[in-house]
C-alpha positions in Angstrom: -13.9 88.8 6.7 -12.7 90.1 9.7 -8.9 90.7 10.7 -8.0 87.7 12.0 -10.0 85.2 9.7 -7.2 85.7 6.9 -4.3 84.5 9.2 -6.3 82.0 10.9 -7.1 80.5 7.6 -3.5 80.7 6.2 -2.4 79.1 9.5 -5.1 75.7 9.1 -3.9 75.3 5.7 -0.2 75.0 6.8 -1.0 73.1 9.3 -3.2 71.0 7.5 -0.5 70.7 4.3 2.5 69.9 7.0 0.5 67.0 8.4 0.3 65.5 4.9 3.7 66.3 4.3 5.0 64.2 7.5 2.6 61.9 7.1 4.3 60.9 3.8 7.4 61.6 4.3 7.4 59.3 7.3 5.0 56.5 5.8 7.6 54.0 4.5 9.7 53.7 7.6 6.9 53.0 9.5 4.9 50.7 7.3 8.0 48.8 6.8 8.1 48.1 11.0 4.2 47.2 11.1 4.7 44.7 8.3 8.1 43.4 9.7 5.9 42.7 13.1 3.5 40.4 11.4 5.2 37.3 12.2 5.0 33.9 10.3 2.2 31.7 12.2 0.1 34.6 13.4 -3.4 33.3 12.6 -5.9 34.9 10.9 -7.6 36.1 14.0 -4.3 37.6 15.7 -4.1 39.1 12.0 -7.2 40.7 12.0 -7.0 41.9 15.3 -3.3 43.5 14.3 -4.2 45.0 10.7 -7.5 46.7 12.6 -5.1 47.9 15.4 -2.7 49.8 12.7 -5.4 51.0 10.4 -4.3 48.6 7.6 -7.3 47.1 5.3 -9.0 46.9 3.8 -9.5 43.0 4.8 -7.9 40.1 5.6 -6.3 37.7 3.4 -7.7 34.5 2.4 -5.8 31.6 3.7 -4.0 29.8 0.9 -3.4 32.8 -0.5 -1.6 35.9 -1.2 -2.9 39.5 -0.3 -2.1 42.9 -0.1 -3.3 45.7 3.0 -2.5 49.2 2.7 -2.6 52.0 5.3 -5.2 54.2 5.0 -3.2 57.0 6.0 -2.0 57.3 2.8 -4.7 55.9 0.9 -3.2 52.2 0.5 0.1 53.9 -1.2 2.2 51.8 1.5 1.4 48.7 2.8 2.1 44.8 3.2 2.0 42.2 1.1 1.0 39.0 2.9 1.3 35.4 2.0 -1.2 32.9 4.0 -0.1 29.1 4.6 -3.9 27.5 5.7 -5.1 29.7 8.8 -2.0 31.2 9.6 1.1 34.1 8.2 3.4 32.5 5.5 5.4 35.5 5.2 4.5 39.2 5.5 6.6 42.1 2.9 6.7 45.9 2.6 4.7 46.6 -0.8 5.1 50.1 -2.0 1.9 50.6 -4.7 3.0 52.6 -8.0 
């Protein structure tokens, strides 16, 4: 190894470490916003089209149903629970998975 490779190494781990570490420690705030923007009546479409937009998956929910997205930032850890009426949003929640 040459002179340099040691510190350049060290460097991309911290860097690498302190992205996961804002990534987290930044996740709920902004999980809770994407999932307060999904609005009652969106259709399944617009909801699609949204959940695709802010990396959320992994699918849609059935309609008549209940179902859960999570980011895949943080591997599904935060996401939104989401309640479908027919074609359309029923209500749309912060779920934090333990």
């Amino acid at each position: 190894m040459s002179d340099l490779s040691r510190p350049v190494a060290l460097l991309a781990l911290v860097a690498g470490v302190g992205y996961y570490i804002v990534l987290f420690a930044t996740a709920e705030s902004r999980v809770r916003r994407t999932c307060d923007h999904i609005e009652p009546g969106m259709t399944i479409a617009a909801l699609a089209q949204y959940l695709e937009v802010n990396e959320l998956g992994p699918q849609v929910p059935r309609p008549d149903g209940v179902g859960y997205v999570g980011e895949v930032k943080t591997f599904g850890r935060f996401g939104c629970r989401i309640e479908m009426l027919g074609a359309a949003v029923r209500r749309s929640t912060f779920d934090e998975s333990n």
